[in-house]
C-alpha positions as CSV (number, residue, x, y, z in Angstrom):
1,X,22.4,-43.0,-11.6
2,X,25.4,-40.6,-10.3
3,X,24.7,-38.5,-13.3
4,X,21.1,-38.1,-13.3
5,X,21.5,-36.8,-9.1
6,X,23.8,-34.2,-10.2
7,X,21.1,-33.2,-12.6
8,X,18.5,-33.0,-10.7
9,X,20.4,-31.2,-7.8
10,X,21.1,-28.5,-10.2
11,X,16.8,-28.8,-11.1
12,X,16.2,-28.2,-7.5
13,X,18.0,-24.7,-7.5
14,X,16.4,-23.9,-10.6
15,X,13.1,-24.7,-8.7
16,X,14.0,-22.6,-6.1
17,X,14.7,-19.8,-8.2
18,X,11.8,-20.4,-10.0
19,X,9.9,-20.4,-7.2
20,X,10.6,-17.2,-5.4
21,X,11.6,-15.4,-8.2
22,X,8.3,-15.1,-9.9
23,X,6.7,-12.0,-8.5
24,X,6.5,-9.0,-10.4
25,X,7.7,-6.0,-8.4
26,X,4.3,-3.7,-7.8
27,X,4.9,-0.2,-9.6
28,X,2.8,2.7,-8.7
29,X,1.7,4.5,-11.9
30,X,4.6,7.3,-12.0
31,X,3.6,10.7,-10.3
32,X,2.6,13.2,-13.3
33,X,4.5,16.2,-13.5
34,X,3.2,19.3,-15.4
35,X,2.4,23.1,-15.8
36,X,-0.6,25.3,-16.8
37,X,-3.0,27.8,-14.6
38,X,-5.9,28.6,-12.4
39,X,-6.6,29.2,-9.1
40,X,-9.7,29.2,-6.6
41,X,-7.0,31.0,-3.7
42,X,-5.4,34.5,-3.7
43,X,-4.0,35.5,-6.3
44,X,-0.4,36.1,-5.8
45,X,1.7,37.7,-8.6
46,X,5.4,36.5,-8.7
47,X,7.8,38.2,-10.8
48,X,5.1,39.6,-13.0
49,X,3.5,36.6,-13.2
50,X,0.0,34.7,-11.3
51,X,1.0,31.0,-10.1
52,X,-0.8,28.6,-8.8
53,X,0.2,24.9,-8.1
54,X,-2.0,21.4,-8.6
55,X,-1.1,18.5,-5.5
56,X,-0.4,15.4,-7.7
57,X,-0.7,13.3,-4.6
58,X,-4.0,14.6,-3.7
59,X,-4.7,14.2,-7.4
60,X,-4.1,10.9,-7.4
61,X,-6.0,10.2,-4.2
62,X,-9.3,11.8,-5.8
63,X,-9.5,11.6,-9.4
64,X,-11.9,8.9,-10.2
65,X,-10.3,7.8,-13.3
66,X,-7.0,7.3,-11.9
67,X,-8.4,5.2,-8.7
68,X,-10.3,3.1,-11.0
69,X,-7.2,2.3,-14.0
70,X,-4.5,2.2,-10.4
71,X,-7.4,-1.1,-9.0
72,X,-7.2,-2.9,-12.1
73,X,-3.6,-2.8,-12.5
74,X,-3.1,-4.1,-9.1
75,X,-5.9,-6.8,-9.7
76,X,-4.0,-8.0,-12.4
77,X,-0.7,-7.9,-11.0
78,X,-2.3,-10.0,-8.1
79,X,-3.8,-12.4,-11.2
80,X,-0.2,-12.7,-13.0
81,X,1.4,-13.6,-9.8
82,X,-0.7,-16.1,-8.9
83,X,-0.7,-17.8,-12.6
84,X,3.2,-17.8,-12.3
85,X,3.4,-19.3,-8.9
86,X,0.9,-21.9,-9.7
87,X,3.4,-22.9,-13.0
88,X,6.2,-22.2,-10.7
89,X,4.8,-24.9,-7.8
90,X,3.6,-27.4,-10.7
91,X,6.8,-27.4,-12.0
92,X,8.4,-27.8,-8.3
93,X,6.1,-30.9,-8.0
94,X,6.9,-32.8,-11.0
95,X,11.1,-32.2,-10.0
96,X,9.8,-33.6,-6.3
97,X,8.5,-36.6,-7.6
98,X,11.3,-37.3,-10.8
99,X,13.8,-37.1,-7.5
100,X,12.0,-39.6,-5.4
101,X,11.8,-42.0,-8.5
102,X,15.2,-41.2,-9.6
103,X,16.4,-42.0,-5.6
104,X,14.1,-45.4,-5.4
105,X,16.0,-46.7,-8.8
106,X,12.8,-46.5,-11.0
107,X,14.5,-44.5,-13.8
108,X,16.7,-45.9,-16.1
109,X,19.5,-43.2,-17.3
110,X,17.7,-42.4,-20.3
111,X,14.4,-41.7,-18.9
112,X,16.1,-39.5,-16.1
113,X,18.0,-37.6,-19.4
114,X,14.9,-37.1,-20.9
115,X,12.6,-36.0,-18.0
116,X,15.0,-33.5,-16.9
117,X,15.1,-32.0,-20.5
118,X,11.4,-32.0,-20.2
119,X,11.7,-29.7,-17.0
120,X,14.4,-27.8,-18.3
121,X,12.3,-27.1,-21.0
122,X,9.1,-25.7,-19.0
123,X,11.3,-24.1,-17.0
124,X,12.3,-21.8,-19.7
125,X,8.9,-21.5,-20.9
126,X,7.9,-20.2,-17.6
127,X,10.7,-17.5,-17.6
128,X,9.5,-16.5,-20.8
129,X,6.1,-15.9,-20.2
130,X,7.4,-14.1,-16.8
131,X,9.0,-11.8,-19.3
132,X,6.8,-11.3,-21.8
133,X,3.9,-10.7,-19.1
134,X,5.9,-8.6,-17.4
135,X,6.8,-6.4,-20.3
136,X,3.6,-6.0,-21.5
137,X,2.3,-4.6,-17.9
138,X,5.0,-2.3,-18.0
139,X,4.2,-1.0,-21.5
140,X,0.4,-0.8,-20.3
141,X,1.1,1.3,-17.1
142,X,3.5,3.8,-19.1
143,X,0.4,3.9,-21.7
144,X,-1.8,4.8,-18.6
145,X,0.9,7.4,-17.2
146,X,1.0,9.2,-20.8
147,X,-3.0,9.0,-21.0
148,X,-2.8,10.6,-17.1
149,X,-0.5,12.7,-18.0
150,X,-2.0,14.3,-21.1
151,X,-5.8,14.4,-19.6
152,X,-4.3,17.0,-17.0
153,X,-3.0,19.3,-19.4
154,X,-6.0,19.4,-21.4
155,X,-8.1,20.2,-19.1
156,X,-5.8,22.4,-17.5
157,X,-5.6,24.5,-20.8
158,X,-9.5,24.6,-21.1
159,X,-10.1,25.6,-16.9
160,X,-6.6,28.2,-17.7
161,X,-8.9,30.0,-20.2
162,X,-11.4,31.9,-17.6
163,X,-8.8,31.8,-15.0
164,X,-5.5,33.2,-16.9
165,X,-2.9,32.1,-14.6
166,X,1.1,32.4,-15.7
167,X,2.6,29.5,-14.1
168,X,0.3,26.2,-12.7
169,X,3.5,24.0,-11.1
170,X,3.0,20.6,-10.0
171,X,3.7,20.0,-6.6
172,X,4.4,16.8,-4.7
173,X,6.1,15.6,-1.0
174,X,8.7,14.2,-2.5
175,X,9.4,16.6,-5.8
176,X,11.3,19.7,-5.7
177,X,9.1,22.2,-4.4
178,X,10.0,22.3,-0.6
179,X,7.2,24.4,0.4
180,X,4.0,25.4,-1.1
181,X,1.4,28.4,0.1
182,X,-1.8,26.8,0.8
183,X,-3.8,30.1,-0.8
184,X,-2.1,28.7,-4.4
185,X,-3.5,25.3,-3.9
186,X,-6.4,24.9,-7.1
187,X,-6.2,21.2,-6.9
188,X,-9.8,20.1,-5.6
189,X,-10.9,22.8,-8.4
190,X,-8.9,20.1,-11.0
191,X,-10.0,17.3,-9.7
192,X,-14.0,17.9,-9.6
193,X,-13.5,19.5,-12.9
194,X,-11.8,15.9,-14.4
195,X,-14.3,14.2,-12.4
196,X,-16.9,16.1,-14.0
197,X,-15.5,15.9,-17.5
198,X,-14.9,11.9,-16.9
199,X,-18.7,11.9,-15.6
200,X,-20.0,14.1,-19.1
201,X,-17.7,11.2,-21.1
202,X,-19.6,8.4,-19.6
203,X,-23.2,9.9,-19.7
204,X,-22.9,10.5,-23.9
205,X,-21.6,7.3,-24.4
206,X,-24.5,5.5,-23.2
């Protein structure tokens, strides 16, 4: 049985791996960056022009729509882990107790062959659907960032038509802008206005 312990060493790194390499890495719906105008501040022209700036990070924090899609994804994240540890420990179990029948002598070489082709085989199943699961979240929370991303500018286009701003940056702690004057801030006016809008969608589709 020489051959069938060097085989089922090799198994129990491939458990291991399997078995701390299962989680998918959480990603945070990417930070929307975009432009259009309005302002409930002082107007401040700059180079012939009135800007005003949205907060995405506030944004985030308040618009209802985004909390609500940003739960689900980490509910599901949480589900998807768990289903891939649970095939990831069942799979670890059934090595465990091939080894401890391979060590007593109960396994003839062909059987020990054959079971560890058996977990070879569910092992790549496993990494498959680790893949394919993760690719499809991925997909899913770029969908949701484009959706994000183009539900700002509309309604930033509609609000820009009473207020007639130039420039409406995006602003962030960790983008470009170093420093932003408070008096340009018209991000609670966005978000109650999405809010609002998201609140109009839901009442005419009852």
């Amino acid at each position: 049985m020489k051959n069938l312990s060097t085989i089922l060493s090799a198994l129990a790194l491939l458990g291991v791996i399997i078995l701390f390499g299962m989680k998918l890495k959480e990603q945070k719906p990417a930070k929307q960056r975009t432009q259009s105008k309005e302002s409930t501040g002082k107007e401040i022209p700059i180079a012939g022009g009135k800007v005003a700036y949205v907060d995405i990070d506030t944004l985030e924090a308040n618009y209802d729509y985004f909390k609500k899609k940003k739960a689900e994804f980490e509910t599901r994240q949480k589900n998807i882990d768990a289903d891939l540890e649970k095939m990831a420990n069942s799979l670890q179990n059934e090595y465990v107790a091939l080894q401890n029948k391979a060590q007593k002598g109960e396994l003839t070489q062909a059987e020990g062959e054959n079971a560890q082709q058996a977990l070879m085989q569910k092992q790549q199943e496993l990494e498959l659907k680790r893949q394919n699961l993760g690719s499809k979240y991925m997909k899913d929370q770029e969908a949701f960032n484009k959706e994000i991303h183009d539900n700002l500018h509309k309604y930033i286009e509609i609000y820009n038509e009473e207020k007639g701003y130039d420039y409406i940056l995006s602003y962030s702690k960790d983008g470009s802008i170093l420093f932003a004057n408070k008096e340009l801030d018209v991000t609670q006016d966005i978000i109650k206005g999405m809010n609002n809008k998201l609140a109009e969608t839901k009442e005419s589709s009852k």
